[in-house]
N, C-alpha and C positions, 0 to 999 in steps of 0.2 A: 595428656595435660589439658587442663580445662582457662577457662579466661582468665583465671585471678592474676592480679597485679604481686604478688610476692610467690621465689618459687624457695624450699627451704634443701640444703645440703649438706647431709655430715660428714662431718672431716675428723673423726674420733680418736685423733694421733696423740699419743702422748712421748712420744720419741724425742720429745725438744727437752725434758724435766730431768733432774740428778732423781733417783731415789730419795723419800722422804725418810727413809732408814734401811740399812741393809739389808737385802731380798725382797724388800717392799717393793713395788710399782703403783705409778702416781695414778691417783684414783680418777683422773681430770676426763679420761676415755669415756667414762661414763656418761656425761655430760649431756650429750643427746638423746639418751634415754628416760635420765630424770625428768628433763623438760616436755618431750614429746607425750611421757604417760601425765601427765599433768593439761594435758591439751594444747597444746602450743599450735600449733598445723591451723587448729580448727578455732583457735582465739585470736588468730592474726591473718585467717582465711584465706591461709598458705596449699600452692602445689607441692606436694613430697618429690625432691628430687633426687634421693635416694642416697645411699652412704658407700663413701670410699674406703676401703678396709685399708687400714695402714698394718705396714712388717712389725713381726713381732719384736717388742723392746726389749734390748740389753741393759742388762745395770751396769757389764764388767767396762771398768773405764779406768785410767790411769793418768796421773800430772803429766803433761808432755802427746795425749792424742790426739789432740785437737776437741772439736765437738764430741760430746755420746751420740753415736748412732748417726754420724755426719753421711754414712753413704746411703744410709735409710729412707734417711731426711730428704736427701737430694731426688733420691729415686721417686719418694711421696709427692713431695712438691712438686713437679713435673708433672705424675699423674693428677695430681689437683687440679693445675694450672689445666691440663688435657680435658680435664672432666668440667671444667668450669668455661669453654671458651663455647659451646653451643648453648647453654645457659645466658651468657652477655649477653647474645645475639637477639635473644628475645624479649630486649629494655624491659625485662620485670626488675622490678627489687628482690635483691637477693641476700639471703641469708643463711650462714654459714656454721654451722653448730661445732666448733671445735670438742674437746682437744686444748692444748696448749698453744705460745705464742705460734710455735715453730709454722704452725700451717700461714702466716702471711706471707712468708717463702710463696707459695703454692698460690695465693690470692694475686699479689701483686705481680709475680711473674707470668699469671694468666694477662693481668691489662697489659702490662710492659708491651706484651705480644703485641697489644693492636694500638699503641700509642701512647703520651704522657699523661700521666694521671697520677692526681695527691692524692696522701694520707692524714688521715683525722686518725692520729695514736691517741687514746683513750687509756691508760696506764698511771699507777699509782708510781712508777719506777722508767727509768730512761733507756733502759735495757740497749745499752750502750756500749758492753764491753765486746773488747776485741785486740789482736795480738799488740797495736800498738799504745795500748793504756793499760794493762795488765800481764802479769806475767803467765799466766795458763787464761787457755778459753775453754769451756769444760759442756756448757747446758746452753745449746740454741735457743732456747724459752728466756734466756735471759740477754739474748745478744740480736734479736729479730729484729730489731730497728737499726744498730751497727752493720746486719748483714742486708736488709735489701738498701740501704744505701752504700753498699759496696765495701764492707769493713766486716772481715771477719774472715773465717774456715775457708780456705782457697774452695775448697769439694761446694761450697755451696752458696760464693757469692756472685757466680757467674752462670748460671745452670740456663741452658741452651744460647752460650752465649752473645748473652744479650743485658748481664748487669750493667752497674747497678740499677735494680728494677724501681726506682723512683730516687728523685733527684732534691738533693738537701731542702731547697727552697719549695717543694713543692711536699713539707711536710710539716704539720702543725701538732704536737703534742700537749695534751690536754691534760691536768689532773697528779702532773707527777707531784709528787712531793720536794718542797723548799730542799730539804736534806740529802737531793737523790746526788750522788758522786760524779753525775756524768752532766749535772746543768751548766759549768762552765764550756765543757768541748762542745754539745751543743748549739750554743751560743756562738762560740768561734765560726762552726761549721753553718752558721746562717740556716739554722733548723728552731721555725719557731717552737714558742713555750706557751703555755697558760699554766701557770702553778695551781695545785689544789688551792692553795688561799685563795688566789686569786677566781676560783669557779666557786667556791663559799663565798666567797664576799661579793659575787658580783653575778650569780647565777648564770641561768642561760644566754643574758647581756653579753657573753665572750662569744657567742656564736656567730657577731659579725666580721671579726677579725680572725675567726678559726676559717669560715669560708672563704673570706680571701684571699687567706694561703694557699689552700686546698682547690684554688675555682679560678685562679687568675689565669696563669697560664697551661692552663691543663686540658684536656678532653670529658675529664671527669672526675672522681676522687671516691676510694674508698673507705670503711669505717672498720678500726680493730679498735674492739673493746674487751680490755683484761678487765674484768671484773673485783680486781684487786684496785679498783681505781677509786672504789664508794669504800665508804669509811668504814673501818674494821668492826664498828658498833652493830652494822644492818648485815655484811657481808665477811663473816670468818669464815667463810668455806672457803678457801684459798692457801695456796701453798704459801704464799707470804701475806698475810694480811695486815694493812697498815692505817694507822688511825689517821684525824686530820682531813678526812676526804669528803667530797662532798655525799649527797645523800641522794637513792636510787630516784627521788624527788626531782633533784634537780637534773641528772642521768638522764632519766627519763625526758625532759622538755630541751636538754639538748640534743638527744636522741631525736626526736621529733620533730627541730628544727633540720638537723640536718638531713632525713630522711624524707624532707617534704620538697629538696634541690633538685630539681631536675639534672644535676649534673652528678647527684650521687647514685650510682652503680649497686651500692649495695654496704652488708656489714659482715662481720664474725665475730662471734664470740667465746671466749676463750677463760681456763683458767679456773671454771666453778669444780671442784671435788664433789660430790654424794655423797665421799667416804667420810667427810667432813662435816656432815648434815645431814645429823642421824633423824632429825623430826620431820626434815622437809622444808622447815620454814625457809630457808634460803632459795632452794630453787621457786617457790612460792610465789617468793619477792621477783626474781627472774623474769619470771611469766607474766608477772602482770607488770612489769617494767616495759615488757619488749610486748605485748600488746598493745598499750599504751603507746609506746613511739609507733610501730609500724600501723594504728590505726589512720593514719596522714596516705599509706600505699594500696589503701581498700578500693575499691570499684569507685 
């Protein structure tokens, strides 16, 4: 390893996703490869920290399993968390090239280990579900925020136990959408919001009250960013893509803010397909997105 202030790690799992049609498997694995042959390392003058090979993905799933691939998952995240605690120790910025949600299991169960620390959720959706607001829980990618705050597949809301791995009020979601099904429980649950309208209409200006969620009473605070969180206009490479959102523009400068905290640890990101992005221009926008924020962690 040499002195650079970012070191980068792939987490190439796509074991959190349903099939996007039967025998397909979710193209999101890919993810750090699009980017990296694109120059990412050397545009954000990043150390390679190398990639965590996740188990092979099952499609075969049934109403009534619980999570697809919940022991998979478990066993991943663990190794995540394992491969990521000599990395913290060396206060760089770190960044996490998923894969799907599922790897925040694996991120925030790595801090849990050394103490409290928030969440800056970056998500077009509140990925909220879990046994008691739905009647089946089926795809961890869509239940990652219900399960590290301790809601969700017994197999993996407790994993070396020590759940839930970040605690309601120490969690500020950014970017969902007005319409998302899960913003009143939420709300109950004392887990702040910034609605997409609300980071459209009022840009990077939400960044002081994102970090006071994330920075009050915490050690530190990490950053998941689903990519389905910018508007389906810049960013259709996503298994769900949804309009309304703000633009890699303003992404970008809140990225930037946050990454320039001395109490933030690092990011991941998660969610982009290749299979979806037959010219490239999407991972494109990626690249010069997250150059852009992480040029704040340069020398």
């Amino acid at each position: 390893m040499t002195g650079r202030n970012v070191i980068v790690l792939d987490a190439p799992s796509n074991l959190g996703l349903s099939p996007p049609e039967d025998g397909v498997v979710p193209g999101c694995y890919k993810l750090p490869w699009a980017l990296r042959d694109r120059g990412l390392l050397e545009a954000i003058d990043a150390d390679d920290g190398g990639s965590l090979v996740p188990p092979r993905y099952c499609s075969q799933w049934a109403p009534g399993d619980g999570d697809r691939n919940a022991e998979k998952i478990a066993s991943y995240s663990v190794q995540l968390a394992d491969r990521l605690q000599p990395i913290i120790k060396m206060h760089r910025k770190i960044l996490v090239l998923g894969g799907d949600c599922s790897i925040l299991l694996g991120t925030m169960l790595a801090l849990k280990r050394r103490g409290r620390y928030g969440l800056v959720f970056l998500d077009a959706h509140g990925d909220f579900r879990h046994p008691e607001n739905s009647p089946e829980i089926r795809a961890a990618a869509g239940e990652d925020l219900a399960i590290v705050t301790g809601h969700g597949d017994a197999r993996l809301i407790n994993l070396d136990g020590v759940g839930p791995y970040v605690r309601h009020e120490d969690v500020h979601v950014v970017g969902v959408r007005s319409s998302d099904e899960y913003l009143d429980e939420l709300a109950t649950r004392q887990i702040s919001v910034t609605t997409s309208h609300d980071v459209v209409e009022r840009g990077a200006e939400v960044i002081d009250s994102v970090l006071e969620t994330a920075t009050a009473h915490t050690d530190g605070f990490w950053i998941h960013l689903d990519l389905d969180v910018i508007d389906s206009s810049e960013m259709p490479a996503v298994d769900c893509p949804e309009p309304e959102g703000p633009s890699f523009a303003v992404i970008t400068e809140i990225l930037r803010k946050l990454l320039s905290s001395p109490k933030c640890v690092g990011m991941e990101v998660t969610i982009y397909d290749p299979d979806l992005d037959p010219t490239g221009a999407c991972a494109d926008r990626i690249v010069a997105c997250l150059t852009a924020a992480f040029s704040v962690a340069k020398h």
